[in-house]
C-alpha positions in Angstrom: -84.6 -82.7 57.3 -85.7 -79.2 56.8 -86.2 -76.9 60.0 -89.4 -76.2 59.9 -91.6 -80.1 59.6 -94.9 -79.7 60.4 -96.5 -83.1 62.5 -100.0 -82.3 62.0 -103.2 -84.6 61.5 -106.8 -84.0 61.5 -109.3 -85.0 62.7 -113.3 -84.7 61.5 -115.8 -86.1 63.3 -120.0 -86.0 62.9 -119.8 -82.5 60.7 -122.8 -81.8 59.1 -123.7 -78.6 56.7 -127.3 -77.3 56.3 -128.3 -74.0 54.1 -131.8 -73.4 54.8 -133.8 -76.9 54.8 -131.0 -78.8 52.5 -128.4 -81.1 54.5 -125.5 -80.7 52.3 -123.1 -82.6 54.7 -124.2 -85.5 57.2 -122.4 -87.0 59.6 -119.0 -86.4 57.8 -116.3 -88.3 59.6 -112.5 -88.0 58.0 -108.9 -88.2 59.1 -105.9 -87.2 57.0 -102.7 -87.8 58.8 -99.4 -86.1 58.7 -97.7 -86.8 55.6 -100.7 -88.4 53.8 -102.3 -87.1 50.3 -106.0 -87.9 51.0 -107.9 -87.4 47.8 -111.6 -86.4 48.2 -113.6 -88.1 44.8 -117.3 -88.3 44.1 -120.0 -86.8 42.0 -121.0 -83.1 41.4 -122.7 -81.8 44.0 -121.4 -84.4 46.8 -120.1 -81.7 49.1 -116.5 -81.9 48.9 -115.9 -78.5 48.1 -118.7 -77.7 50.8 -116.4 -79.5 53.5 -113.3 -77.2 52.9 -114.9 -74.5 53.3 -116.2 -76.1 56.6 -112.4 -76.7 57.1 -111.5 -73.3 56.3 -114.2 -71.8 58.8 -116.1 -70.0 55.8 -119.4 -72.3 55.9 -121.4 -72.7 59.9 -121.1 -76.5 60.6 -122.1 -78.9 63.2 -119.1 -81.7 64.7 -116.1 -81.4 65.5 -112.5 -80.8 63.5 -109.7 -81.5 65.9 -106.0 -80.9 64.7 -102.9 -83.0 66.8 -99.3 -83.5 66.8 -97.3 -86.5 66.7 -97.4 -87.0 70.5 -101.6 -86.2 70.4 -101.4 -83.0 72.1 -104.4 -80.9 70.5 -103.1 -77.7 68.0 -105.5 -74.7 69.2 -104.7 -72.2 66.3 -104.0 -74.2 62.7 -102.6 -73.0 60.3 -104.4 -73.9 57.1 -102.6 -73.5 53.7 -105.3 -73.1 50.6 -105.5 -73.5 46.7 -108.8 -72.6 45.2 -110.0 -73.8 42.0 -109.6 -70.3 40.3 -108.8 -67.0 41.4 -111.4 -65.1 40.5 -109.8 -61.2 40.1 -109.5 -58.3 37.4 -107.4 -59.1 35.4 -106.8 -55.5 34.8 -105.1 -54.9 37.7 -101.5 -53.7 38.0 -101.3 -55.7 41.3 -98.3 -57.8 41.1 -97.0 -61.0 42.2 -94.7 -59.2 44.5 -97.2 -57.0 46.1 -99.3 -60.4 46.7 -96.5 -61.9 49.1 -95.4 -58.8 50.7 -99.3 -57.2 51.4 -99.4 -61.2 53.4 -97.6 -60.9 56.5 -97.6 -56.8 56.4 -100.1 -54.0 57.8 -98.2 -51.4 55.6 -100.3 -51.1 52.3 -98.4 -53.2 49.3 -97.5 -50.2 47.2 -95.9 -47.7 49.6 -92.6 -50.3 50.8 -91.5 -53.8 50.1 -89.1 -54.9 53.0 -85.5 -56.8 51.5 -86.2 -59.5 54.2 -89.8 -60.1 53.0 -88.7 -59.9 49.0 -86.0 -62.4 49.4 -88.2 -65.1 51.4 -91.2 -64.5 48.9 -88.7 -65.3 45.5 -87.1 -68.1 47.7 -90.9 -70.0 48.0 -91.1 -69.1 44.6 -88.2 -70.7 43.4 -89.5 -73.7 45.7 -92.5 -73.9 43.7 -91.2 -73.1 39.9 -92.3 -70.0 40.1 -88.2 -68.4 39.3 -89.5 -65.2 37.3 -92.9 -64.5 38.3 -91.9 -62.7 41.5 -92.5 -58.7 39.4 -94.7 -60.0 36.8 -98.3 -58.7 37.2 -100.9 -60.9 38.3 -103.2 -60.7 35.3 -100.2 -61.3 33.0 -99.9 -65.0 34.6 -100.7 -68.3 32.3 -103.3 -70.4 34.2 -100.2 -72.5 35.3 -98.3 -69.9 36.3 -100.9 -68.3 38.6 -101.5 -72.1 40.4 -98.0 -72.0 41.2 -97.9 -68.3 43.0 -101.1 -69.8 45.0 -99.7 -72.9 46.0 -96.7 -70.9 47.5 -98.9 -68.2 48.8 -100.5 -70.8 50.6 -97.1 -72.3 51.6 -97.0 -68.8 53.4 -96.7 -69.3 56.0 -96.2 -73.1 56.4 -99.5 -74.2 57.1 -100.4 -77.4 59.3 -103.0 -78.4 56.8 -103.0 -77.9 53.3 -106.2 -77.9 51.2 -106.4 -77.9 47.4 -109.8 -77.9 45.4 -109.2 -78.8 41.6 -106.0 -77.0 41.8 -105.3 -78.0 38.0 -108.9 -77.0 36.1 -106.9 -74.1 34.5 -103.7 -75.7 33.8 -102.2 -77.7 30.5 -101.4 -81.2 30.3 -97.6 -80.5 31.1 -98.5 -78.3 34.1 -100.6 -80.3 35.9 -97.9 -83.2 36.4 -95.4 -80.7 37.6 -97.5 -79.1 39.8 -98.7 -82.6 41.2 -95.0 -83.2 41.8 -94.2 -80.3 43.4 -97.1 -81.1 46.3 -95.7 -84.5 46.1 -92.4 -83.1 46.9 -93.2 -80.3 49.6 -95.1 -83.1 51.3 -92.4 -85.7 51.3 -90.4 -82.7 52.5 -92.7 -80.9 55.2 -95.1 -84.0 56.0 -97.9 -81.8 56.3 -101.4 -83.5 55.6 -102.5 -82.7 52.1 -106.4 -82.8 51.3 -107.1 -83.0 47.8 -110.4 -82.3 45.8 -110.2 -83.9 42.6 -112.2 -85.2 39.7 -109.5 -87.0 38.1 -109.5 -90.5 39.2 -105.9 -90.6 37.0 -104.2 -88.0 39.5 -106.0 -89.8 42.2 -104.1 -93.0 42.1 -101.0 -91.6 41.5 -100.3 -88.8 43.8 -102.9 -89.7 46.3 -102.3 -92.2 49.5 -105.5 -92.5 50.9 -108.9 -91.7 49.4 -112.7 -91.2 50.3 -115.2 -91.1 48.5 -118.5 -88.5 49.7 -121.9 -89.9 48.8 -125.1 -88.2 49.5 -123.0 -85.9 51.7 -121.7 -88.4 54.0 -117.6 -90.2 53.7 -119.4 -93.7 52.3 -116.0 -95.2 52.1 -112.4 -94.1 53.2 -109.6 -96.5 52.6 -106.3 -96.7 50.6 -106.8 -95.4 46.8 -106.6 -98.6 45.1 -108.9 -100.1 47.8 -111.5 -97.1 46.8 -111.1 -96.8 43.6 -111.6 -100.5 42.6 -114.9 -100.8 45.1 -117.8 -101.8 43.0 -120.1 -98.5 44.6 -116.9 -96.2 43.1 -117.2 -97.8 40.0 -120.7 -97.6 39.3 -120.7 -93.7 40.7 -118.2 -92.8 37.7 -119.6 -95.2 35.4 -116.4 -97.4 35.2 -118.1 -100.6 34.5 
C-alpha cells in the first residue's frame, strides 16, 4: 500500500444554492465515502455543476459539508483535488507544463527558478498519470487529452482528500476517455480517496462509477448503487430511455 492513503468521506447535508430569487439547490443531501466513484447524472441545468462549486467554496450555500476519517474524527482543512470541464486559457501563452506544477507549491514566480526536488516530483505524477513527455511542452501545444491528464495530476497535487471531476472527458477522443477513466479508476483503487464525478454519459456511469445520484429539480431525488439508479423508472424517463 502506498504511503500516503487518504481515508476521507464526505458528508452533505440540507445544502441549498440561491442566486437572487432562483433556488438552484434545495435540500441537497449526499455522501461519497472513501474509495467510492459517486457519479452525479441528471438533466441540464439540475445543479450538479452548481454543487461542486458549493464543494469547492466558490458559490455561498446554506447546510452543511462535513469531511471524516475512517475512525469519524472530523477533517477541519480538506484538501480538495479538481478537474474542470475545460481550461479556459490563451492559448498563446508560452506558459509551460512545467511552470504549471512548480508556480503550485512555490511563492517564487514560475520563470525566475525551478527547484530539482520540485521538477522531479511534478514528472513522477506525470508519469503516474500518462502524461511521460508533457512535463516542457507548452500548455497551448497540448491535445485536448493531453491537457486532461496534466489537470488530473495537477489536481493530484497535492493528494487531495476529495477529488472532484466535472465532464472531465468533453474535450477528449474516444481512446482518451477510457484511459483516462482508468487511470481515476486506478489512483482510486490505489489512494481510496472519494471520487465525485459529474457526468452525462450514462455509459461511463455504469462502468467506472460505484454509487450514483441522480439531482432533480435541484434536490438528490435518488442516491443508490449505479445499476439500482440507472434502471429506476424516474431515471429512465429523465433521459428518455424508454
Amino acid at each position: 500500500m502506498p504511503e500516503h492513503v487518504c481515508h476521507c468521506s464526505v458528508k452533505i447535508e440540507e445544502l441549498s444554492v440561491r442566486k437572487g430569487s432562483t433556488e438552484i439547490l434545495n435540500q441537497v443531501n449526499l455522501t461519497a465515502n472513501h474509495g467510492e466513484i459517486l457519479a452525479l447524472i441528471g438533466r441540464n441545468g439540475a445543479g450538479k455543476t452548481t454543487l461542486l462549486k458549493a464543494i469547492l467554496g466558490q458559490t455561498p450555500y446554506t447546510g452543511r459539508i462535513t469531511y471524516f476519517n475512517c475512525q469519524g474524527k472530523e477533517i477541519t482543512r480538506p484538501r480538495i483535488g479538481y478537474v474542470p470541464q475545460f481550461l479556459a486559457f490563451d492559448r498563446s501563452t508560452p506558459v509551460t507544463v512545467e511552470d504549471l506544477f512548480c508556480a503550485n507549491r512555490s511563492r517564487i514566480p514560475a520563470w525566475m527558478s525551478h527547484g530539482k526536488k520540485r521538477q522531479k516530483e511534478a514528472e513522477s505524477l506525470l508519469e503516474k498519470v500518462g502524461g511521460t513527455g508533457l512535463f516542457r511542452k507548452k500548455l497551448g501545444a497540448l491535445s485536448g487529452g493531453e491537457l486532461q491528464r496534466v489537470l488530473l495530476a495537477f489536481a493530484l497535487d497535492p493528494l487531495p482528500d476529495l477529488l472532484l471531476l466535472d465532464e472531465p472527458v468533453s474535450a477528449v477522443d474516444r481512446k482518451g476517455v477510457g484511459v483516462f477513466y482508468d487511470l481515476v479508476t486506478s489512483l482510486r483503487s490505489e489512494y481510496h480517496m472519494p471520487v465525485i464525478l459529474v457526468s452525462h454519459d450514462l455509459g461511463h456511469v455504469k462502468k467506472y462509477a460505484s454509487k450514483a445520484a441522480f439531482l432533480q429539480d435541484g434536490t438528490v431525488a435518488m442516491q443508490n448503487a449505479v445499476d439500482k439508479v440507472l434502471n429506476n423508472p424516474q431515471v429512465r424517463e429523465a433521459f428518455g430511455l424508454d
